[in-house]
ZASEDREN-561585 format. One line per 3 residues: number of its first residue (from 1); their letters; for each residue x, y, z of N, C-alpha, C. Coordinates in steps of 0.05 Angstrom, whole numbers, plus 5000, padded with zeros to 4 digits. Layout:
% ZASEDREN-561585
NUM> a> X,Y,Z,X,Y,Z,X,Y,Z | ... .
***
This chain:
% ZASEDREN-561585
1> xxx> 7479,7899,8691,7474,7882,8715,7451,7893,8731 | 7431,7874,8740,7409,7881,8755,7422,7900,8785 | 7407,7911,8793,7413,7913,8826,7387,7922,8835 .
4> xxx> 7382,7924,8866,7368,7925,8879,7375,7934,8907 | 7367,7961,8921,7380,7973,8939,7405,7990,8946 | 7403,7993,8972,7430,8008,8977,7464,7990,8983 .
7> xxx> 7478,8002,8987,7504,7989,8987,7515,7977,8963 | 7539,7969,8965,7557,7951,8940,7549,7930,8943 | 7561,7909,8910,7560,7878,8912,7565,7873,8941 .
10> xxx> 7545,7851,8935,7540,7826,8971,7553,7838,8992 | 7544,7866,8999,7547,7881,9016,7515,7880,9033 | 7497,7882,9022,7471,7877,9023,7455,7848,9032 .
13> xxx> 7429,7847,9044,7417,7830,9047,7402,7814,9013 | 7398,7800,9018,7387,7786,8980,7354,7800,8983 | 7358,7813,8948,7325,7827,8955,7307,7811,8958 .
16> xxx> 7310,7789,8953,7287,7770,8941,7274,7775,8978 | 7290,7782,9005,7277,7779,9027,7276,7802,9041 | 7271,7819,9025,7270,7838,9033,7237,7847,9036 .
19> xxx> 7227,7851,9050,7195,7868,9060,7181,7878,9036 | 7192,7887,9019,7185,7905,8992,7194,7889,8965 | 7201,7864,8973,7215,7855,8952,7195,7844,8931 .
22> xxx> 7162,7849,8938,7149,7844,8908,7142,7867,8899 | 7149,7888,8912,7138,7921,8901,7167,7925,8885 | 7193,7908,8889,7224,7916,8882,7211,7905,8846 .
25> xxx> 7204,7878,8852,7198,7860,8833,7177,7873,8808 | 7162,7885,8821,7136,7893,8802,7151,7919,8786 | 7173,7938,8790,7189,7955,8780,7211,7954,8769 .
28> xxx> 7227,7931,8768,7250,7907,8757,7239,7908,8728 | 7264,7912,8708,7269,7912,8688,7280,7884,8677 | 7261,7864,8676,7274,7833,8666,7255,7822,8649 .
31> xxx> 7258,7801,8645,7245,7781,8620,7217,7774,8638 | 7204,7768,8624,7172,7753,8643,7180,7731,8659 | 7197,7714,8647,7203,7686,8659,7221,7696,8680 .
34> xxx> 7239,7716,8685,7262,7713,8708,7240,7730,8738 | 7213,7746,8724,7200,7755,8743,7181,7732,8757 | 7173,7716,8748,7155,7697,8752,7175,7678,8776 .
37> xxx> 7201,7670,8763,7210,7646,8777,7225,7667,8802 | 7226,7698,8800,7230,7714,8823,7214,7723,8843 | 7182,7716,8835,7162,7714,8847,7151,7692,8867 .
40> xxx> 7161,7663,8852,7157,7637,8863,7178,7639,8883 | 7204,7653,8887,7229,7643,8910,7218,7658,8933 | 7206,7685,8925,7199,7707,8947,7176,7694,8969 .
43> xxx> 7157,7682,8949,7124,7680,8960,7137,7643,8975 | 7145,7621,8955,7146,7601,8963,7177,7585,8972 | 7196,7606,8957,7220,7590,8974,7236,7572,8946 .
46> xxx> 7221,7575,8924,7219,7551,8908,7211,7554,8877 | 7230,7557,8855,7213,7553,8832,7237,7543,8804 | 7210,7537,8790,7224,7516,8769,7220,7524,8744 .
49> xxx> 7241,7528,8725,7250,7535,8697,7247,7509,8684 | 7222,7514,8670,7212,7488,8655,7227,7497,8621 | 7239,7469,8615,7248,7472,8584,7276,7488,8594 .
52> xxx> 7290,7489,8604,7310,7510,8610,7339,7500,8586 | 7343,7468,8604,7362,7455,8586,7356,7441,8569 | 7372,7440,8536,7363,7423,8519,7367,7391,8531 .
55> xxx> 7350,7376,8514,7345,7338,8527,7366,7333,8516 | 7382,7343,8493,7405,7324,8483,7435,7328,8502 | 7429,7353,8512,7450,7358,8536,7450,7343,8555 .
58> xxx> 7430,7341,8562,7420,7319,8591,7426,7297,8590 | 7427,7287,8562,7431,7264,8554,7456,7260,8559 | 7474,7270,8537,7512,7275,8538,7512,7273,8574 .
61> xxx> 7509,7284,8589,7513,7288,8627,7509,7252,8629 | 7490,7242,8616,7493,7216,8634,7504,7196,8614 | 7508,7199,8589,7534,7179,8574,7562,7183,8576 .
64> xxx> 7560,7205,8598,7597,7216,8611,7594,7208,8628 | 7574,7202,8640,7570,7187,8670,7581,7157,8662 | 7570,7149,8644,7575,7121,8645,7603,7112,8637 .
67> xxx> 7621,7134,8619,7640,7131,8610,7655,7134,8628 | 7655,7157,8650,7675,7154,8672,7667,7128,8699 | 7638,7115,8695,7654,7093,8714,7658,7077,8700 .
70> xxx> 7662,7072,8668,7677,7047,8663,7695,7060,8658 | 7710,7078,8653,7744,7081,8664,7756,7078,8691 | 7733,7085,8710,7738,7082,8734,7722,7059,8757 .
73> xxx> 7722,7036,8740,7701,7019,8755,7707,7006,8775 | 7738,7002,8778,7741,6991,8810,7734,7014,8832 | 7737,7046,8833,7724,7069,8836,7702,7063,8847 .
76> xxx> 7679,7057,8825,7663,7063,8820,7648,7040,8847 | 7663,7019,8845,7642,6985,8858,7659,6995,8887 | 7675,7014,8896,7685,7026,8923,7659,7037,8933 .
79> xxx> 7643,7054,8913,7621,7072,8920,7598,7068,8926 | 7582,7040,8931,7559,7032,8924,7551,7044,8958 | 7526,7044,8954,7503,7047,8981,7494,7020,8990 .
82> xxx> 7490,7013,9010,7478,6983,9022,7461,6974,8998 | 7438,6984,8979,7435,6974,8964,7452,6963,8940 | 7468,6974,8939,7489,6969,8912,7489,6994,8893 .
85> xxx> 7479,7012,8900,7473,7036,8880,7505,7049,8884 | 7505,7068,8856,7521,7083,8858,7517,7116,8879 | 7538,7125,8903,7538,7147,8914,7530,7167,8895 .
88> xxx> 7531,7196,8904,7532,7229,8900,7556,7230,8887 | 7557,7234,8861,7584,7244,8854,7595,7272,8848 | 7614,7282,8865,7611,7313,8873,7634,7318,8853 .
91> xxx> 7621,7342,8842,7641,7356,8814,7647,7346,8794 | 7632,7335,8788,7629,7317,8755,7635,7342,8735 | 7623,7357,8740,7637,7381,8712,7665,7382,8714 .
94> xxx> 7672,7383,8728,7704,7377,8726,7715,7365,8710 | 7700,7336,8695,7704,7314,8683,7687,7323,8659 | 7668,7320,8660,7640,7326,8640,7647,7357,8626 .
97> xxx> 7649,7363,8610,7645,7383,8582,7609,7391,8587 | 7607,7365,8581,7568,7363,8580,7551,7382,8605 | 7565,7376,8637,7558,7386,8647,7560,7408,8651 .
100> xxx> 7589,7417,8651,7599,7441,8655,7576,7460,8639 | 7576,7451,8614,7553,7468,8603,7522,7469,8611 | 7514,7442,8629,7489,7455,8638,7502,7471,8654 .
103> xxx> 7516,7465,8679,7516,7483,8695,7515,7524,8696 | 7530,7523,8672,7541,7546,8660,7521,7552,8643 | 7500,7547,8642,7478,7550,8619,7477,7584,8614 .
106> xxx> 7477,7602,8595,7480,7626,8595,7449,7642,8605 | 7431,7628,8594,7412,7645,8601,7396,7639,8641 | 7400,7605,8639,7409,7602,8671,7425,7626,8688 .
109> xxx> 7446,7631,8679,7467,7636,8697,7454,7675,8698 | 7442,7679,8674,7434,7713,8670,7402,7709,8688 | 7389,7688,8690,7366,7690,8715,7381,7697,8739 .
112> xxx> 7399,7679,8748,7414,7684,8771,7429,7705,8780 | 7437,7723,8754,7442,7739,8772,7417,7771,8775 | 7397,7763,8760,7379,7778,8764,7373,7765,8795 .
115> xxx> 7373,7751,8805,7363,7741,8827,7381,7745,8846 | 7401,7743,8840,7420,7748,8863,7434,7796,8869 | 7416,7802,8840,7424,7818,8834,7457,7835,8829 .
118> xxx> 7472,7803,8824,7501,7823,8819,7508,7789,8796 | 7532,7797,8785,7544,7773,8768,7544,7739,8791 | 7539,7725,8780,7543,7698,8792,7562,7679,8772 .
121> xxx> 7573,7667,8797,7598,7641,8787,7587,7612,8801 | 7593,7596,8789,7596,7568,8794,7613,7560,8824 | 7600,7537,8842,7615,7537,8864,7618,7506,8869 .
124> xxx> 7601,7495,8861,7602,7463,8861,7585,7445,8852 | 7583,7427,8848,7556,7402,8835,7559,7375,8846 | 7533,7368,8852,7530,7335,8860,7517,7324,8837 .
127> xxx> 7523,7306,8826,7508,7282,8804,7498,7264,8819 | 7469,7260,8813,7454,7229,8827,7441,7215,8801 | 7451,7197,8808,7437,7171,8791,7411,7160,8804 .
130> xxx> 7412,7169,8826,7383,7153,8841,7379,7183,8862 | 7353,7177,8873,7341,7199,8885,7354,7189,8908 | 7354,7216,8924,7378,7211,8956,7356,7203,8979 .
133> xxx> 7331,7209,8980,7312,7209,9000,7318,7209,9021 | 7328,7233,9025,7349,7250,9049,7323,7263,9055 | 7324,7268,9081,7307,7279,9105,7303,7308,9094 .
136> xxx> 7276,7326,9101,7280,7347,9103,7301,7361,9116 | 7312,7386,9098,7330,7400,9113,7335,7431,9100 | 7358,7436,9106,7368,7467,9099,7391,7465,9094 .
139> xxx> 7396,7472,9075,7433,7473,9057,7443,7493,9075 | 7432,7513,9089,7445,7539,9105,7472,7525,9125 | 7477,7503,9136,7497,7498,9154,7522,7486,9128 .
142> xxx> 7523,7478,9110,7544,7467,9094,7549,7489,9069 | 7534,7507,9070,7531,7535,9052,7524,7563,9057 | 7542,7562,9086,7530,7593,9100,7551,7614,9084 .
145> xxx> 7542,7639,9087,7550,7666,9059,7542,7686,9094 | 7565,7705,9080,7558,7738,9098,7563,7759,9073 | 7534,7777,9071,7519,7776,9085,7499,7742,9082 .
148> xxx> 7482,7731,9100,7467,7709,9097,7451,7710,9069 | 7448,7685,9058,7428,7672,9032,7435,7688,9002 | 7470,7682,9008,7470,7694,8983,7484,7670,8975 .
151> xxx> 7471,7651,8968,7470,7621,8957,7448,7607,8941 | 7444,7602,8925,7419,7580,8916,7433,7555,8906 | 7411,7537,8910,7417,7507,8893,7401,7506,8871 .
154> xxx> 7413,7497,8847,7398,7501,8826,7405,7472,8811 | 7376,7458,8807,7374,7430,8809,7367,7425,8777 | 7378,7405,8761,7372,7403,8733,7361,7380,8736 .
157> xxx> 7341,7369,8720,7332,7346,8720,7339,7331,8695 | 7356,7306,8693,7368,7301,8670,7354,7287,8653 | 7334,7275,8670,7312,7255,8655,7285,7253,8672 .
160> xxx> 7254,7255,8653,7230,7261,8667,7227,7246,8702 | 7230,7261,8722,7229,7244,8744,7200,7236,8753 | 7201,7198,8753,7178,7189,8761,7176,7181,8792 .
163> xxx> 7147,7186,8796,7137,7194,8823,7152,7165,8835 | 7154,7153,8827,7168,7129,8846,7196,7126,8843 | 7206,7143,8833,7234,7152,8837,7246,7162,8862 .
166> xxx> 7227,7176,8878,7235,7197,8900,7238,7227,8894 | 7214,7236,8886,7221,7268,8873,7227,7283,8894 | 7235,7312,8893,7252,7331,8900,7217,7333,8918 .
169> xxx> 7224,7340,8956,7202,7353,8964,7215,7373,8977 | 7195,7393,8982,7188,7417,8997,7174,7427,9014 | 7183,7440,9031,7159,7460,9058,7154,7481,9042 .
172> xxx> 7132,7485,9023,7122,7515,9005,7124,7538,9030 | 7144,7558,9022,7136,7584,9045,7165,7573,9067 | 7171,7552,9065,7187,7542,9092,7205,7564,9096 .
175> xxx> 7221,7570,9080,7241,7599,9073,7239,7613,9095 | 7223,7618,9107,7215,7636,9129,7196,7628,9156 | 7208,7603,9156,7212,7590,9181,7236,7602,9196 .
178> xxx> 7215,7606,9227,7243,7628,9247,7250,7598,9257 | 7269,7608,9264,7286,7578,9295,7306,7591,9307 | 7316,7570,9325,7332,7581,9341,7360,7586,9326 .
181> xxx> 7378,7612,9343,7398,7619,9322,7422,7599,9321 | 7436,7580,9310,7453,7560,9305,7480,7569,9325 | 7481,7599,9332,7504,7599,9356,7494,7586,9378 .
184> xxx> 7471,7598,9385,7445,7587,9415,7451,7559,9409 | 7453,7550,9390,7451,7523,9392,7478,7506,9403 | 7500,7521,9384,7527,7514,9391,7536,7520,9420 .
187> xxx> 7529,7540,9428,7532,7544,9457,7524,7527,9475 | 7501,7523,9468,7476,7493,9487,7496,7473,9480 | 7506,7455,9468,7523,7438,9464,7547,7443,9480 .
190> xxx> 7557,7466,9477,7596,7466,9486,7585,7468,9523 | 7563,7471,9532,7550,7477,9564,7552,7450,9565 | 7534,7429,9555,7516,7408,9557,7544,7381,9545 .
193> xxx> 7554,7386,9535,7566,7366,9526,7599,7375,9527 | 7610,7382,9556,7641,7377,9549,7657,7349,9547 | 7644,7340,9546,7650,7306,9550,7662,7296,9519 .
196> xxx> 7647,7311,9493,7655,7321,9459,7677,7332,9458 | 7691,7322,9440,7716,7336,9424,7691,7358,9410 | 7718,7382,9399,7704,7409,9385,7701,7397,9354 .
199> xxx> 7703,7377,9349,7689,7373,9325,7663,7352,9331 | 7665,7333,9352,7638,7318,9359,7614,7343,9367 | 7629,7364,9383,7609,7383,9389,7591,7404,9365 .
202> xxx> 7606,7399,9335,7601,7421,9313,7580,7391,9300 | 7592,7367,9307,7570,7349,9282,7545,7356,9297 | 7542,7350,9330,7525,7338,9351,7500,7370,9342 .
205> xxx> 7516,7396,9342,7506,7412,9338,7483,7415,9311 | 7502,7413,9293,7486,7402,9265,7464,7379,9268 | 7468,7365,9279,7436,7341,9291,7418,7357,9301 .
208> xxx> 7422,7366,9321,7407,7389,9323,7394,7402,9314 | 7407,7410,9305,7394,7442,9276,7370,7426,9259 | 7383,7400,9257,7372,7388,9229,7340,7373,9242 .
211> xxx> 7352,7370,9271,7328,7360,9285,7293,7378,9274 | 7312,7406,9290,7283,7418,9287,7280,7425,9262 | 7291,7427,9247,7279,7431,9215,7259,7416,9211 .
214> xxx> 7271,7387,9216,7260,7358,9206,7227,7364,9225 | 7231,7367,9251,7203,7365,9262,7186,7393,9267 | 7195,7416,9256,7183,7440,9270,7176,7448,9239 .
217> xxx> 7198,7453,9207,7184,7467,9196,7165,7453,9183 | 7154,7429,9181,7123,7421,9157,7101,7444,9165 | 7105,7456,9196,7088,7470,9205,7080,7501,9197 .
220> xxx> 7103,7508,9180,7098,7538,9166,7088,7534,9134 | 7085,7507,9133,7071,7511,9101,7071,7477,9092 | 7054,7474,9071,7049,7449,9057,7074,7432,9054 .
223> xxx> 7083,7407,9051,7101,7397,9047,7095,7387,9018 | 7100,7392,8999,7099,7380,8962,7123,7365,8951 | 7112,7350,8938,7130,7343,8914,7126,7360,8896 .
226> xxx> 7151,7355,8879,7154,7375,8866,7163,7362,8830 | 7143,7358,8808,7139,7350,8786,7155,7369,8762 | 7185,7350,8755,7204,7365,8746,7207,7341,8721 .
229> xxx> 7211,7352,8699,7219,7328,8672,7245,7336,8668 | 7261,7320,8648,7287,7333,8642,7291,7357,8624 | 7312,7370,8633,7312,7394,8623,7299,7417,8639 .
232> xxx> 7280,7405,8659,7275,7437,8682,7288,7436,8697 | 7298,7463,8708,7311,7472,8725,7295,7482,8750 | 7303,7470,8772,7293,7484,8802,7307,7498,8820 .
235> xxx> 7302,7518,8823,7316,7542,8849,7304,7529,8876 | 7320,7537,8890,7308,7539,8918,7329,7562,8932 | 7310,7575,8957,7320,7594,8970,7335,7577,8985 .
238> xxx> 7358,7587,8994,7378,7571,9017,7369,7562,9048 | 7343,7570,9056,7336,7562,9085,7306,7556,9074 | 7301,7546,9054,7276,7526,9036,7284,7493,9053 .
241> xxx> 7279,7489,9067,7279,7466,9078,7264,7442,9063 | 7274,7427,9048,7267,7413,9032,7288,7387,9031 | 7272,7368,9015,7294,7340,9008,7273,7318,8984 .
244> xxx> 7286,7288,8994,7285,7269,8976,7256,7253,8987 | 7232,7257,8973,7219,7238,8981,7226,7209,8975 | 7213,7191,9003,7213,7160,8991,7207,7151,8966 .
247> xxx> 7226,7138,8952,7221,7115,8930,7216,7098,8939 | 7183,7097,8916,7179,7070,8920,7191,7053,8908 | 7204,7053,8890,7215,7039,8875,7254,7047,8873 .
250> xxx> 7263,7039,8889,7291,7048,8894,7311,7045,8874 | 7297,7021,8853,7321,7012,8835,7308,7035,8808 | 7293,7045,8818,7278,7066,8785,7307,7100,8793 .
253> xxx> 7313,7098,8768,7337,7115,8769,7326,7143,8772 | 7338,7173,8778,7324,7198,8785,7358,7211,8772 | 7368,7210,8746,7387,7223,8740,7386,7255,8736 .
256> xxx> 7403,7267,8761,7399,7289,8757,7431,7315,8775 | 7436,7332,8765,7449,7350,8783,7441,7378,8788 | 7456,7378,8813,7447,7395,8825,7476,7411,8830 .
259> xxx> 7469,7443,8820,7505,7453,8824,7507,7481,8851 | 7514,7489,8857,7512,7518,8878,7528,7534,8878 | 7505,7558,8877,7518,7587,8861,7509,7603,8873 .
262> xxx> 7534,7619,8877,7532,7648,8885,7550,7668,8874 | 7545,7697,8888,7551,7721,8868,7591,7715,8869 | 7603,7726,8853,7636,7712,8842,7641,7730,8871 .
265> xxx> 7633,7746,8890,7643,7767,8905,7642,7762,8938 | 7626,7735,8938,7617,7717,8959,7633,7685,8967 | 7642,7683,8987,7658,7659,8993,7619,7643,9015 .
268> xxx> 7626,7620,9004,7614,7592,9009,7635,7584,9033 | 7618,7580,9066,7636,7572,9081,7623,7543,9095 | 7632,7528,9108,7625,7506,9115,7613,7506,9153 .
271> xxx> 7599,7486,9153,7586,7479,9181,7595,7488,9199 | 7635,7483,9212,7645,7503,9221,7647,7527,9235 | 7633,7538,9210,7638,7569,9211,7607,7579,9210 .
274> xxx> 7587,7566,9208,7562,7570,9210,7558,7570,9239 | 7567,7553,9255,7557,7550,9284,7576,7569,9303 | 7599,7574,9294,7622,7586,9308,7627,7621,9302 .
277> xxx> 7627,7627,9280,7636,7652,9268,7612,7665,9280 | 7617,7693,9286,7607,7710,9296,7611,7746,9283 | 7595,7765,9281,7595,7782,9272,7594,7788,9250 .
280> xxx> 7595,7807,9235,7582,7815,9210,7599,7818,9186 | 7628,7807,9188,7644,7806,9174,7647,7785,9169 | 7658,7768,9145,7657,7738,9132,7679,7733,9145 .
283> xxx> 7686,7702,9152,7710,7688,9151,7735,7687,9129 | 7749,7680,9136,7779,7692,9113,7769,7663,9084 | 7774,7675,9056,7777,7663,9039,7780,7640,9034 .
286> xxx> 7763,7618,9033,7768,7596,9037,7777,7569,9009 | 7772,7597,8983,7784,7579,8961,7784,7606,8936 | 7801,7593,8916,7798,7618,8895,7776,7600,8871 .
289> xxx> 7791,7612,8845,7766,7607,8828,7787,7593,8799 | 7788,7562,8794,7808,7545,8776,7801,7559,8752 | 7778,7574,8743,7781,7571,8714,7754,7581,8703 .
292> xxx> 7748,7594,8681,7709,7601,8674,7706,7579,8654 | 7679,7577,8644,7662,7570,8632,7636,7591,8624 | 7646,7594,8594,7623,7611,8589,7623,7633,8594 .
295> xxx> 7645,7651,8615,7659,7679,8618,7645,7667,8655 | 7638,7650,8661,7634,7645,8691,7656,7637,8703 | 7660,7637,8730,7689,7634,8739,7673,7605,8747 .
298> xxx> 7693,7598,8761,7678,7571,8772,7702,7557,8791 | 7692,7560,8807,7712,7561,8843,7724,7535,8844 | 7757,7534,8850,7770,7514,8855,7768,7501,8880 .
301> xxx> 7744,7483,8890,7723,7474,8909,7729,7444,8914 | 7750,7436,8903,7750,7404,8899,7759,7380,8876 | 7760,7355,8869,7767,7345,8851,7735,7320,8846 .
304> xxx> 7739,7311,8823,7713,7292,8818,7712,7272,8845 | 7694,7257,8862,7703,7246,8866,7674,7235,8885 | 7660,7208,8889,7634,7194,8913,7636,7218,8930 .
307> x> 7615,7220,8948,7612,7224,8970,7587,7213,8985 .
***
């Protein structure tokens, strides 16, 4: 197992942000490819494993797609978007064999934990059939970790995505956009707004957060699309403030998932506990782990199901 620094598993800050973490990198004992795409997270926040998964895998992911909404098609016509599209379907490997195995990809899952520097497990997956063209943002409030960013999203592309699909964009560098700290924020709310129930006060807070992402970070770096075919794989650092550019073409499909992983030693906590929790110790256990894939554990997080 890789490591990097002092202390035990996810006892530590993630090297990848650490001050020295391309002098850590340039002395790292790994493959060319896990230094390169360890190079792109440090410098840009962001990088992509071209050829990672085979096309016939990618394939199987979306003829299990189709097979579970015609088993489940009254389900399925529950789920549509104002256009008629089908939602986010969260934990499809649950269902899917196919997926489970991208997700679990072995030599995937051995970048990761060179990256994360300790063993990594499986924690959850969204399936899209169409691009979300969701606002810039930061996974950090629905995926906060202590110590912080010991999380990535790691995005498979199931089929070549065309530019009028809505490809995956990015703030290059965003990663290291400062802001205000998400307690400051929660505090400004519970002052400013007792008039909120304590959960109107945790969404109201999250608008917030998301506000200034949305208008403050394009300003620490380029905003890109990001040119992914099926079968590459994209990392992003967890406070990479990124999302769905506009489709122009909304009915052109963008089949693809996206699963989130961290080290088996680290609990994934929710918005919650991002704005509220305090001090340097994690929140209590918030799920165990149903079962591995591939000798990966893979966290009992949920059942198939829209969102």
């Amino acid at each position: 197992m890789f490591g990097f620094g002092g202390g035990g598993p996810s006892k530590r800050e993630l090297w990848l942000d650490r001050p020295d973490a391309l002098d850590l990198l340039a002395k790292a004992r790994a493959p060319a490819d896990f230094k390169v795409a360890a190079r792109d997270l440090i410098v840009d926040g962001f990088a992509i494993v071209r050829r990672a998964i085979a096309p016939e895998l990618c394939q199987r992911v979306i003829a299990d797609y189709y097979r579970y909404a015609e088993e489940n098609a009254a389900y399925v016509a529950q789920n549509l978007d104002e256009a008629g599209r089908e939602k986010r379907l969260v934990n499809f490997h649950l269902w899917s064999e196919a997926e489970m195995r991208v997700i679990s990809d072995r030599r995937m899952m051995r970048l990761l934990d060179f990256l994360f520097g300790e063993k990594t497990c499986v924690y959850s997956t969204l399936t899209f059939k169409y691009g979300t063209q969701q606002p810039i943002h930061r996974d950090t409030p629905h995926f906060v970790t202590w110590p912080k960013s010991r999380f990535f999203g790691v995005w498979t592309a199931l089929e070549d995505v065309h530019e009028d699909a809505g490809p995956l964009m990015y703030v290059k560098g965003g990663h290291r956009f400062e802001m205000e700290h998400e307690r400051d924020i929660y505090r400004r709310v519970q002052e400013n707004r007792q008039d909120m129930s304590y959960q109107e006060q945790i969404v109201h807070a999250l608008d917030l957060y998301n506000g200034i992402v949305i208008h403050h970070s394009p300003g620490a770096g380029e905003v890109v699309t990001a040119p992914i075919n099926r079968g590459d794989v994209a990392i992003w650092h967890p406070q990479l403030p990124h999302g769905g550019s506009p489709a122009r073409d909304p009915s052109r499909s963008r089949w693809s998932v996206v699963h989130h992983a961290a080290p088996e030693a680290v609990q994934l906590h929710m918005m919650e506990q991002f704005f509220t929790h305090d001090g340097p110790q994690p929140p209590a256990p918030r799920y165990d782990f149903a079962r591995k894939a591939h000798g990966r554990k893979v966290a009992a997080s949920g059942v198939t199901a829209y969102m």
